[in-house]
PDB file of the backbone (N, CA, C, O) and the ligand in Angstrom, with CONECT records:
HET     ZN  A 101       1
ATOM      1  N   UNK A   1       7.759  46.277 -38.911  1.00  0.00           N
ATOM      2  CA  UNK A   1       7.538  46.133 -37.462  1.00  0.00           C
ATOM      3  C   UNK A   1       7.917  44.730 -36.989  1.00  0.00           C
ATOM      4  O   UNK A   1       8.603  44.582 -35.978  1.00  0.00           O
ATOM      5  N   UNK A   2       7.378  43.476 -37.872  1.00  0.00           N
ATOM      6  CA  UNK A   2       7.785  42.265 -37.626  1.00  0.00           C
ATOM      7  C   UNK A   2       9.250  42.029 -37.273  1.00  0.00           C
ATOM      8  O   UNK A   2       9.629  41.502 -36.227  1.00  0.00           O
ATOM      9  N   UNK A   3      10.029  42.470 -38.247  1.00  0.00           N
ATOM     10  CA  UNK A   3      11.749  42.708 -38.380  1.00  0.00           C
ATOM     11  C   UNK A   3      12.459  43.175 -37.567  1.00  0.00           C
ATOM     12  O   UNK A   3      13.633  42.892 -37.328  1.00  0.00           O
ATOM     13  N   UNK A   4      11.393  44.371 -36.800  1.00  0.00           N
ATOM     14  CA  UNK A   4      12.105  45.087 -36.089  1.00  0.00           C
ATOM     15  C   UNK A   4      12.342  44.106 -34.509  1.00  0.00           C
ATOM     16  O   UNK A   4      13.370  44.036 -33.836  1.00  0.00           O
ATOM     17  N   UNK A   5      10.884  43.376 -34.237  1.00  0.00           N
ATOM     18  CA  UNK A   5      10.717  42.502 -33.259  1.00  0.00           C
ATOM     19  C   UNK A   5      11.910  41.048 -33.271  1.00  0.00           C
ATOM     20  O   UNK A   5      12.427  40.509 -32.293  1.00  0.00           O
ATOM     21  N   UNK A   6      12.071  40.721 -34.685  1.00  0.00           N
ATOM     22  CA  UNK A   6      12.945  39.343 -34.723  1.00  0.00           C
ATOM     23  C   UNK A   6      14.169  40.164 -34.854  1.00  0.00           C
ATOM     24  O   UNK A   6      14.913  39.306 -35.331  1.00  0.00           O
ATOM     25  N   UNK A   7      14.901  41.240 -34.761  1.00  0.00           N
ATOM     26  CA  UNK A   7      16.076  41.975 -34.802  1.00  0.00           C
ATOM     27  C   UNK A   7      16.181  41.999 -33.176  1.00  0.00           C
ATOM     28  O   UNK A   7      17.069  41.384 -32.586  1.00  0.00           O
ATOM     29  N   UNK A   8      15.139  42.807 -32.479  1.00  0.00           N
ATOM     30  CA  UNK A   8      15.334  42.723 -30.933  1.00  0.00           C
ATOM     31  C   UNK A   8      15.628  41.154 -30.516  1.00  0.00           C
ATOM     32  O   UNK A   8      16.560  41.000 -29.727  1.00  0.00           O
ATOM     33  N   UNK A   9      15.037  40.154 -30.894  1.00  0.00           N
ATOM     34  CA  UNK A   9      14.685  38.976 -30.700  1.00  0.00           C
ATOM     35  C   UNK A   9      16.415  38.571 -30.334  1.00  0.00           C
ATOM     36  O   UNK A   9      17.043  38.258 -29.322  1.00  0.00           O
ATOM     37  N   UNK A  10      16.748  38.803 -31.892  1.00  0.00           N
ATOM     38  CA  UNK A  10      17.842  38.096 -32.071  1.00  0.00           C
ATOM     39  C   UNK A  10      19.157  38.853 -30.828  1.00  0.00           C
ATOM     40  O   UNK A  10      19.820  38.112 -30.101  1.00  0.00           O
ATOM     41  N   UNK A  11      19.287  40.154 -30.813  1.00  0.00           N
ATOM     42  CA  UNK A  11      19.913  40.549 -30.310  1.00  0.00           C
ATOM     43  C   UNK A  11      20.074  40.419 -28.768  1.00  0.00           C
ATOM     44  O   UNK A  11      21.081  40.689 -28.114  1.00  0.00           O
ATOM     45  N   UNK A  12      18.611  39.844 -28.218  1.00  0.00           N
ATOM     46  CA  UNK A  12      18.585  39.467 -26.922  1.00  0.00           C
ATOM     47  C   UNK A  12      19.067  38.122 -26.651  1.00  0.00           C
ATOM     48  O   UNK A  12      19.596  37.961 -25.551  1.00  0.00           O
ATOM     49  N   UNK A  13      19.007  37.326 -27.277  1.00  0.00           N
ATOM     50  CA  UNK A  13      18.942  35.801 -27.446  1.00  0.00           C
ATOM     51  C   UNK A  13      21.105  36.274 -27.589  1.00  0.00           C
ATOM     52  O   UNK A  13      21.895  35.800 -26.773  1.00  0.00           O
ATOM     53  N   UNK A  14      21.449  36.979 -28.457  1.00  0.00           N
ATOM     54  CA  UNK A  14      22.939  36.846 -28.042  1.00  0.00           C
ATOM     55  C   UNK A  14      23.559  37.494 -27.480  1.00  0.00           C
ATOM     56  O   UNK A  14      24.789  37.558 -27.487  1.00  0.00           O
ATOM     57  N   UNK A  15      22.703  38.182 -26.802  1.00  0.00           N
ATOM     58  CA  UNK A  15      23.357  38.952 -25.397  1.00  0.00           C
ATOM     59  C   UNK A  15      23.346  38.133 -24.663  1.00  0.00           C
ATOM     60  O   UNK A  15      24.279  38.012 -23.869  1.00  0.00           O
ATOM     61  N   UNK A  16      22.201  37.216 -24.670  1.00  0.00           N
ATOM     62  CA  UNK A  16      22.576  36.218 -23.396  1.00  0.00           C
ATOM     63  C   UNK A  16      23.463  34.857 -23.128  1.00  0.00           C
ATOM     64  O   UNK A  16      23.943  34.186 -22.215  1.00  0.00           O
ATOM     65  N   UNK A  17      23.314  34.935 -24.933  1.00  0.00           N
ATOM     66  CA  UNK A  17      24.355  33.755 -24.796  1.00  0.00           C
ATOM     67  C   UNK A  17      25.717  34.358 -24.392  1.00  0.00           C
ATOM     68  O   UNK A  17      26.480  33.951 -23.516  1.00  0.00           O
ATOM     69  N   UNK A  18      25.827  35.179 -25.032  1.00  0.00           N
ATOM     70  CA  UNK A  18      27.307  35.458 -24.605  1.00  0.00           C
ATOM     71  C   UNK A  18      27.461  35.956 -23.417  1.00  0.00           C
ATOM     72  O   UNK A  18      28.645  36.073 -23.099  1.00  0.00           O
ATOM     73  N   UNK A  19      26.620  36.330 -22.560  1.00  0.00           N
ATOM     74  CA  UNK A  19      26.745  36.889 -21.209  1.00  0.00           C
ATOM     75  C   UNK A  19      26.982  35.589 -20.444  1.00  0.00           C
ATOM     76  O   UNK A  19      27.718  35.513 -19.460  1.00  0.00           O
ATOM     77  N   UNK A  20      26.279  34.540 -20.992  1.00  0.00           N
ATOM     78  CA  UNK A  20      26.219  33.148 -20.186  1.00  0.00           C
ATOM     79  C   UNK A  20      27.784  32.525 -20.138  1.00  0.00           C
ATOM     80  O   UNK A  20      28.467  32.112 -19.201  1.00  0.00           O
ATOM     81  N   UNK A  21      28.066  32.665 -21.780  1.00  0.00           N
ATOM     82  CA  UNK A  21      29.303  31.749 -21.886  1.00  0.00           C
ATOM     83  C   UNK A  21      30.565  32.610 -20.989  1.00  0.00           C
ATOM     84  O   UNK A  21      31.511  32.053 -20.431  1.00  0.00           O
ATOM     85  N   UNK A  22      30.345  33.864 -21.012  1.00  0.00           N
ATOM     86  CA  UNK A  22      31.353  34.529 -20.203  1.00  0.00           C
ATOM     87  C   UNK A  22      31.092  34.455 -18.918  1.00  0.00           C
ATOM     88  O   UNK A  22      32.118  34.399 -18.240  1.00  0.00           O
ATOM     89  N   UNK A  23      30.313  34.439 -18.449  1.00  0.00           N
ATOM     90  CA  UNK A  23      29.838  34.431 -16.722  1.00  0.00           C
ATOM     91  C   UNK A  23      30.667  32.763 -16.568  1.00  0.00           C
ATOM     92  O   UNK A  23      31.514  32.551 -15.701  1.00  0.00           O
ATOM     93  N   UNK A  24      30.363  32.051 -17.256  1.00  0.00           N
ATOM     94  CA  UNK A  24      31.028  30.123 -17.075  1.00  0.00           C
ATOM     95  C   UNK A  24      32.858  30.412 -17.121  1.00  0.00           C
ATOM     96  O   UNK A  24      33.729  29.768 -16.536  1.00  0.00           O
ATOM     97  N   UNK A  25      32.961  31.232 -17.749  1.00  0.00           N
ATOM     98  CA  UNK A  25      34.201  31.365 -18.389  1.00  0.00           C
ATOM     99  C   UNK A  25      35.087  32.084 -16.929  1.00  0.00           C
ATOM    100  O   UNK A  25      36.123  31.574 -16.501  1.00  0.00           O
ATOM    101  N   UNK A  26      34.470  33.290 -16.332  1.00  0.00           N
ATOM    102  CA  UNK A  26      35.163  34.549 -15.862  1.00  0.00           C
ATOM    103  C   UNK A  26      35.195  33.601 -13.671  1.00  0.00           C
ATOM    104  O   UNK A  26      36.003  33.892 -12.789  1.00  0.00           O
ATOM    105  N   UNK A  27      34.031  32.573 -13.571  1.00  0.00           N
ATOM    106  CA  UNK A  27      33.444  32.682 -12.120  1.00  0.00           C
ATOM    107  C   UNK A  27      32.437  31.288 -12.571  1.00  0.00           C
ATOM    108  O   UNK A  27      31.267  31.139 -12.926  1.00  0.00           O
ATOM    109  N   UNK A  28      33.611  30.403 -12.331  1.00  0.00           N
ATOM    110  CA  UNK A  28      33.204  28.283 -12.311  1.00  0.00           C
ATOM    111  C   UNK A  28      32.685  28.120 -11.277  1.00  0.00           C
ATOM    112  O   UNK A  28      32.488  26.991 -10.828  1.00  0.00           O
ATOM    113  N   UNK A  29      32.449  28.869 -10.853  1.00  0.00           N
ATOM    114  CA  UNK A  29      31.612  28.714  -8.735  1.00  0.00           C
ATOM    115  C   UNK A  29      30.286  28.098  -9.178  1.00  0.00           C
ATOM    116  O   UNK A  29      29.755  27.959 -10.280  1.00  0.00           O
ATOM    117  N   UNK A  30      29.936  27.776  -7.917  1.00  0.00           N
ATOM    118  CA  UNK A  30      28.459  27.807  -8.367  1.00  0.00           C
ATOM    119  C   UNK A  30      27.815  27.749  -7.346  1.00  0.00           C
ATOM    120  O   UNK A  30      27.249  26.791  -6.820  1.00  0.00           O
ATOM    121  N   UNK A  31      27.931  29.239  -6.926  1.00  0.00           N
ATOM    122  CA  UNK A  31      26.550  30.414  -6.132  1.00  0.00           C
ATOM    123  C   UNK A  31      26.640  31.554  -6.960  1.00  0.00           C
ATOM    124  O   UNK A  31      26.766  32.691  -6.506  1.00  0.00           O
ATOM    125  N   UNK A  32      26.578  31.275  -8.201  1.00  0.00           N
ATOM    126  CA  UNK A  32      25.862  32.576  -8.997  1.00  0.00           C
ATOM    127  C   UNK A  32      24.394  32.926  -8.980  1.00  0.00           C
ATOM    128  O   UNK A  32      23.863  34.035  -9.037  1.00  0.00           O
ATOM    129  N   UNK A  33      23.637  31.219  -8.850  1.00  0.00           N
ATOM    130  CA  UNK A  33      22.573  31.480  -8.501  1.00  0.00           C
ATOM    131  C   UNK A  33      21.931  32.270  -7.225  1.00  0.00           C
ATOM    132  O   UNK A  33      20.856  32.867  -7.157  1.00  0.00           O
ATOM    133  N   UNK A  34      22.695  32.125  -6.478  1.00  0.00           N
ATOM    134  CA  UNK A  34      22.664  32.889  -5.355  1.00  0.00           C
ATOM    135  C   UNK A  34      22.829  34.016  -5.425  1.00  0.00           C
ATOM    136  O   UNK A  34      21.711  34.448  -5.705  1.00  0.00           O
ATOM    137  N   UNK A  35      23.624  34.992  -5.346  1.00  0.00           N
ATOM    138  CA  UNK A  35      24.276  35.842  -5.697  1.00  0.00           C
ATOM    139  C   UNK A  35      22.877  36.745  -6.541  1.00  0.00           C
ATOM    140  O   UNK A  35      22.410  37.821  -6.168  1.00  0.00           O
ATOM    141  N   UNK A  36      22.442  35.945  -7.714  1.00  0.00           N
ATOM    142  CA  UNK A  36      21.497  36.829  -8.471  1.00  0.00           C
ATOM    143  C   UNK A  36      20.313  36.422  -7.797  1.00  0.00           C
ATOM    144  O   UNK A  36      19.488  37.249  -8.183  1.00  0.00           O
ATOM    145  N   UNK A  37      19.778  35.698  -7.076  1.00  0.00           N
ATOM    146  CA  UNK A  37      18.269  36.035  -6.535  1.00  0.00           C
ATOM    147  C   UNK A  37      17.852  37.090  -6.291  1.00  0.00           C
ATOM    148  O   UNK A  37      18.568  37.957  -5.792  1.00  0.00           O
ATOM    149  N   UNK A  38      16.378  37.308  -6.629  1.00  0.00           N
ATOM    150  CA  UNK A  38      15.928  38.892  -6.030  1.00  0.00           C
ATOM    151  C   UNK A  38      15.064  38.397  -4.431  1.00  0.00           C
ATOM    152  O   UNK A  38      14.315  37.422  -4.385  1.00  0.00           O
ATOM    153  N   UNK A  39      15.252  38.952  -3.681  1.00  0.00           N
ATOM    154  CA  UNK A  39      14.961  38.587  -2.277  1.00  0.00           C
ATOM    155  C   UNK A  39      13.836  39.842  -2.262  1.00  0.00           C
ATOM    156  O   UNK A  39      14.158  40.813  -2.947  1.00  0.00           O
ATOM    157  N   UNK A  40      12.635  39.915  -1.597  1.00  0.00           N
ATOM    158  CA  UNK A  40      11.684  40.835  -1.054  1.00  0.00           C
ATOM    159  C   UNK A  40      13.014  41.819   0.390  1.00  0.00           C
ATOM    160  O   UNK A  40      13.993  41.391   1.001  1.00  0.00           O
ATOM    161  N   UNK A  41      12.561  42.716   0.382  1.00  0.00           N
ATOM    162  CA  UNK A  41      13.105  43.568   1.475  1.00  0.00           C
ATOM    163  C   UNK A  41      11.818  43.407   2.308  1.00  0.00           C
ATOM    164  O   UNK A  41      10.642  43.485   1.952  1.00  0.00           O
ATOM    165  N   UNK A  42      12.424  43.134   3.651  1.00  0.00           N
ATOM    166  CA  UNK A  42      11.157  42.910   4.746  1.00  0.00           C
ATOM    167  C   UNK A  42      10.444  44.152   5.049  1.00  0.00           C
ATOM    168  O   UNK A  42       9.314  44.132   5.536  1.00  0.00           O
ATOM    169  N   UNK A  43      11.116  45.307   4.757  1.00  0.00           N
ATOM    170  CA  UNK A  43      10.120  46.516   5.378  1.00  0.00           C
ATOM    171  C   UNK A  43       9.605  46.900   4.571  1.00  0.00           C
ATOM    172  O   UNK A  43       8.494  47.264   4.957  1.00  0.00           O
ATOM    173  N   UNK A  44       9.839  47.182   2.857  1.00  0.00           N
ATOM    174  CA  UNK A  44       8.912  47.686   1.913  1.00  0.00           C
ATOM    175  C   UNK A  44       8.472  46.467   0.532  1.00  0.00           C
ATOM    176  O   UNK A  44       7.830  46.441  -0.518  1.00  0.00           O
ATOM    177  N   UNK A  45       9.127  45.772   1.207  1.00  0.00           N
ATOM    178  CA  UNK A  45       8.695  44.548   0.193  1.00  0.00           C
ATOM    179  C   UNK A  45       9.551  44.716  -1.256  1.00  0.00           C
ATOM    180  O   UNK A  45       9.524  43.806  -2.085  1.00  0.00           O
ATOM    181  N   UNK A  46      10.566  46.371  -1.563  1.00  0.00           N
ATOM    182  CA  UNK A  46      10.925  45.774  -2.775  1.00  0.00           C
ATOM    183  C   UNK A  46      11.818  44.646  -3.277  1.00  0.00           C
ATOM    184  O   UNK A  46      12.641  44.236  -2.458  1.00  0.00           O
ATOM    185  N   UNK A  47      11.803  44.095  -4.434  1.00  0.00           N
ATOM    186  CA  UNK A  47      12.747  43.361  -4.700  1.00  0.00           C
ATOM    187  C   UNK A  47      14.415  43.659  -4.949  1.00  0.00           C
ATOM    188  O   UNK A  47      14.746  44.633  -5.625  1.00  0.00           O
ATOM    189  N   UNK A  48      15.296  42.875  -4.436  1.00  0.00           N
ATOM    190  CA  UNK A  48      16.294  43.379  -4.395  1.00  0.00           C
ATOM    191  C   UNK A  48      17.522  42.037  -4.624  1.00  0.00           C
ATOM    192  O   UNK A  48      17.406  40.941  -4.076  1.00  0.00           O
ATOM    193  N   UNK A  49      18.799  42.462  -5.646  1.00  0.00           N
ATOM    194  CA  UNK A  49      19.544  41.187  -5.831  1.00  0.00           C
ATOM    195  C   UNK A  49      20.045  40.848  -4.275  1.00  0.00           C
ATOM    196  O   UNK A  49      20.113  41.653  -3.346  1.00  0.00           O
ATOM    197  N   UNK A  50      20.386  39.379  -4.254  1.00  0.00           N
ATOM    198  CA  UNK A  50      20.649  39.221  -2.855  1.00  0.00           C
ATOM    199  C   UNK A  50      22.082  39.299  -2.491  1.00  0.00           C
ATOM    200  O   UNK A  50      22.321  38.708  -1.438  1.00  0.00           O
ATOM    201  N   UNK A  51      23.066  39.836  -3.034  1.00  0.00           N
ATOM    202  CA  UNK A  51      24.482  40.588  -3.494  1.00  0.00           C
ATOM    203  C   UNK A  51      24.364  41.397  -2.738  1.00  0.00           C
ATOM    204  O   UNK A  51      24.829  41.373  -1.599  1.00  0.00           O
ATOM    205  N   UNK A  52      23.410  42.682  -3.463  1.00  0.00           N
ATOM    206  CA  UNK A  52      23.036  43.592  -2.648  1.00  0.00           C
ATOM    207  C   UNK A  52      22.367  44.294  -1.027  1.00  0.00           C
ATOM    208  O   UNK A  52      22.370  45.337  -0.373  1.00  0.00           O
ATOM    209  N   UNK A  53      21.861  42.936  -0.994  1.00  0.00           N
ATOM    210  CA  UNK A  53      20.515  43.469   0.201  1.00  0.00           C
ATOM    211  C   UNK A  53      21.271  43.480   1.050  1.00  0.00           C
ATOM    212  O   UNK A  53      22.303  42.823   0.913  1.00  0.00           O
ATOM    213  N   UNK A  54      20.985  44.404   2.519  1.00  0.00           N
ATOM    214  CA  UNK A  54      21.548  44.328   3.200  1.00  0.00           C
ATOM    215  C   UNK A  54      20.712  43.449   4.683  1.00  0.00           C
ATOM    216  O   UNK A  54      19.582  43.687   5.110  1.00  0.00           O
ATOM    217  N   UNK A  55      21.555  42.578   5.133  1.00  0.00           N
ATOM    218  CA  UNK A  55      21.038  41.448   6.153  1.00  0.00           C
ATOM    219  C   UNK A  55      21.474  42.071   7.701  1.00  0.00           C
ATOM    220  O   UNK A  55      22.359  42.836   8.083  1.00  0.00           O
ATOM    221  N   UNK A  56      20.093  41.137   8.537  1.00  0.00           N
ATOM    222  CA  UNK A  56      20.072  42.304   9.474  1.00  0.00           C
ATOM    223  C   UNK A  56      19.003  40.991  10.708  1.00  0.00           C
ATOM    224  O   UNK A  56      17.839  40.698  10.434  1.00  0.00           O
ATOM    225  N   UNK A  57      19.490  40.609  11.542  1.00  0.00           N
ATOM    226  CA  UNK A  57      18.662  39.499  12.580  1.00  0.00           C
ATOM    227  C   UNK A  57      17.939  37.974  11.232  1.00  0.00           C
ATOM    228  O   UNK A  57      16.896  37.325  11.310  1.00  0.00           O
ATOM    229  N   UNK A  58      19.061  37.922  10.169  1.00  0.00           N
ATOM    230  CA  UNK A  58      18.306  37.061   9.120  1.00  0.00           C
ATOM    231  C   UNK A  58      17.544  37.046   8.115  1.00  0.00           C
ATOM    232  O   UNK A  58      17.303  36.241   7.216  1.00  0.00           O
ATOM    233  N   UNK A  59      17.005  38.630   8.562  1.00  0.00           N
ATOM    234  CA  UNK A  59      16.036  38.997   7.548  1.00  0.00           C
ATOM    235  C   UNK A  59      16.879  40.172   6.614  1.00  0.00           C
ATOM    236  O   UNK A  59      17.818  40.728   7.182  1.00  0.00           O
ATOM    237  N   UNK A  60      16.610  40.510   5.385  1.00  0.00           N
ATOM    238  CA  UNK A  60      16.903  41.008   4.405  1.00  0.00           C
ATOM    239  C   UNK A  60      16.638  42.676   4.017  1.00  0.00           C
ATOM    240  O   UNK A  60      15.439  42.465   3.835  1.00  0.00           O
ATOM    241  N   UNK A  61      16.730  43.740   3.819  1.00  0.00           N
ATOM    242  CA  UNK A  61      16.315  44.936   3.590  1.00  0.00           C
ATOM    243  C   UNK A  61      17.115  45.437   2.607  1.00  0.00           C
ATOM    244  O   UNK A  61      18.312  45.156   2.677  1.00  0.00           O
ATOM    245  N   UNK A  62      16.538  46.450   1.265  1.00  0.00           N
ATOM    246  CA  UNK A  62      16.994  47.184   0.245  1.00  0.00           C
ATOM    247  C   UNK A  62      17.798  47.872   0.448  1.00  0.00           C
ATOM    248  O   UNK A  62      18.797  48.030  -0.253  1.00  0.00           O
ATOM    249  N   UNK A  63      17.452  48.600   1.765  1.00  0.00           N
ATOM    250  CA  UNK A  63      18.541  49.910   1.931  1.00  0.00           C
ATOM    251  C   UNK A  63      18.845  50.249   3.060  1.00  0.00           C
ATOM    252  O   UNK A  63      18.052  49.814   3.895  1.00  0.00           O
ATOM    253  N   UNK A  64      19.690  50.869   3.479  1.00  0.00           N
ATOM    254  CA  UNK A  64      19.792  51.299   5.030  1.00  0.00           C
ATOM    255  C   UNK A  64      18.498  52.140   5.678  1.00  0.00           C
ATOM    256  O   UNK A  64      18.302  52.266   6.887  1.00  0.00           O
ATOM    257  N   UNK A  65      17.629  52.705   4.580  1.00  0.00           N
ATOM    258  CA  UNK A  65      16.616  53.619   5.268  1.00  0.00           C
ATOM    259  C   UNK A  65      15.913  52.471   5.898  1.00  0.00           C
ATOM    260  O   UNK A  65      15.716  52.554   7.110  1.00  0.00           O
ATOM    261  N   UNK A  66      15.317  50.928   4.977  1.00  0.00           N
ATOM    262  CA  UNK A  66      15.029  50.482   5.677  1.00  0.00           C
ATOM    263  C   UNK A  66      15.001  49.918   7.006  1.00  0.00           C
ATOM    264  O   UNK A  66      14.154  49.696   7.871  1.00  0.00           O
ATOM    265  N   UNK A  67      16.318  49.760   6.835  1.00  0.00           N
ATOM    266  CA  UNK A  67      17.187  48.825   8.212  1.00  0.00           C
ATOM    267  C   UNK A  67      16.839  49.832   9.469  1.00  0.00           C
ATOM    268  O   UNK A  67      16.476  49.377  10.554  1.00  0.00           O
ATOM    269  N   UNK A  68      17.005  51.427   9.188  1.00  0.00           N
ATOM    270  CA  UNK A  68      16.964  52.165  10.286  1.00  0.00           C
ATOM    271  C   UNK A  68      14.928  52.165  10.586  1.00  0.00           C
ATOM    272  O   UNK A  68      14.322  52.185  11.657  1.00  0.00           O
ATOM    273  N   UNK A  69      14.514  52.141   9.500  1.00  0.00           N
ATOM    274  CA  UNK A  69      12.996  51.906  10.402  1.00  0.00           C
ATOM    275  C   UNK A  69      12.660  51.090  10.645  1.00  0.00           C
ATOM    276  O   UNK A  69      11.639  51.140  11.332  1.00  0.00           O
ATOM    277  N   UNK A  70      13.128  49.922  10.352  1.00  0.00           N
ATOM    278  CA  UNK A  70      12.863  48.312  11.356  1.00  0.00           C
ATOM    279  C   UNK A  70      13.774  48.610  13.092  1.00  0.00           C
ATOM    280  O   UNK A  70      13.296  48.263  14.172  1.00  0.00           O
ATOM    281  N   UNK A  71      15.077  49.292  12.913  1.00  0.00           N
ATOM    282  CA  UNK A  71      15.807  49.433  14.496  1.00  0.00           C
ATOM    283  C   UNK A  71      14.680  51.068  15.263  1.00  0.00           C
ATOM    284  O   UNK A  71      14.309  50.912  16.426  1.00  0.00           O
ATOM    285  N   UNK A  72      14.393  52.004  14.774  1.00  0.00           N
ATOM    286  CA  UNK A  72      13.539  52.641  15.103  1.00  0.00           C
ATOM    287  C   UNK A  72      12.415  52.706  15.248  1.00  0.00           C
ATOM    288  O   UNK A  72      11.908  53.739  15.686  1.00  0.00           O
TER     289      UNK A  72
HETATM  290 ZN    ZN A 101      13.012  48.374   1.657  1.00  0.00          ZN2+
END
Protein backbone atom coordinates (compact mmCIF):
# COMPACT_ATOMS: atom_id res chain seq x y z
CA UNK A 1 0.00 0.00 0.00
CA UNK A 2 2.98 2.27 1.00
CA UNK A 3 4.50 1.64 -2.71
CA UNK A 4 1.54 1.99 -4.18
CA UNK A 5 1.24 5.73 -2.57
CA UNK A 6 5.18 6.66 -3.42
CA UNK A 7 4.43 5.16 -7.15
CA UNK A 8 1.32 7.69 -7.36
CA UNK A 9 3.67 10.15 -5.63
CA UNK A 10 6.23 9.80 -8.07
CA UNK A 11 4.13 9.79 -11.07
CA UNK A 12 2.44 13.04 -10.08
CA UNK A 13 5.52 14.91 -9.18
CA UNK A 14 6.53 14.03 -13.14
CA UNK A 15 3.58 14.84 -14.64
CA UNK A 16 4.09 18.05 -13.41
CA UNK A 17 7.33 18.57 -14.07
CA UNK A 18 7.02 17.85 -17.39
CA UNK A 19 3.77 19.60 -17.90
CA UNK A 20 5.68 22.68 -16.42
CA UNK A 21 8.79 22.39 -18.57
CA UNK A 22 6.50 22.11 -21.64
CA UNK A 23 3.97 24.82 -20.80
CA UNK A 24 7.71 27.27 -20.51
CA UNK A 25 8.71 25.66 -23.64
CA UNK A 26 5.24 25.74 -25.96
CA UNK A 27 3.76 29.72 -24.43
CA UNK A 28 6.97 32.27 -22.80
CA UNK A 29 3.98 34.72 -22.07
CA UNK A 30 3.31 35.38 -18.90
CA UNK A 31 -0.58 35.41 -18.32
CA UNK A 32 -0.68 31.79 -17.85
CA UNK A 33 -1.34 32.66 -14.52
CA UNK A 34 -4.19 34.27 -15.59
CA UNK A 35 -5.56 32.28 -17.96
CA UNK A 36 -5.60 29.32 -15.19
CA UNK A 37 -7.31 31.14 -12.26
CA UNK A 38 -10.50 29.64 -11.05
CA UNK A 39 -12.85 32.72 -10.70
CA UNK A 40 -16.36 32.10 -8.55
CA UNK A 41 -19.34 32.48 -11.17
CA UNK A 42 -21.49 35.34 -9.71
CA UNK A 43 -24.84 33.55 -9.97
CA UNK A 44 -24.05 30.04 -8.60
CA UNK A 45 -20.83 30.61 -7.13
CA UNK A 46 -19.17 27.66 -9.08
CA UNK A 47 -15.64 27.74 -9.70
CA UNK A 48 -14.59 28.18 -13.07
CA UNK A 49 -11.01 28.59 -15.17
CA UNK A 50 -10.97 32.21 -16.11
CA UNK A 51 -10.23 31.09 -20.01
CA UNK A 52 -13.42 29.82 -19.74
CA UNK A 53 -15.91 31.98 -17.84
CA UNK A 54 -17.95 33.87 -19.59
CA UNK A 55 -17.80 37.93 -18.73
CA UNK A 56 -20.73 39.95 -18.67
CA UNK A 57 -21.04 44.04 -17.02
CA UNK A 58 -17.35 42.80 -15.33
CA UNK A 59 -18.61 40.24 -13.54
CA UNK A 60 -17.89 36.58 -14.43
CA UNK A 61 -20.46 33.49 -14.96
CA UNK A 62 -19.86 29.52 -15.71
CA UNK A 63 -22.29 29.25 -18.30
CA UNK A 64 -24.69 30.90 -20.44
CA UNK A 65 -27.63 29.47 -18.23
CA UNK A 66 -26.16 31.63 -15.84
CA UNK A 67 -25.71 34.77 -17.79
CA UNK A 68 -29.44 34.33 -18.98
CA UNK A 69 -30.71 34.34 -15.21
CA UNK A 70 -28.73 37.30 -14.13
CA UNK A 71 -30.37 39.25 -17.78
CA UNK A 72 -33.85 37.61 -16.76
ZN1 LIG B 1 -22.95 29.66 -12.61
Amino acid sequence: MLKLLLFVGLITTIYYLFFAKKKSLTSPRNDDSMEEAMIPCTMCGTYVQAKEALMSSGKYYCSPECLKKKQG
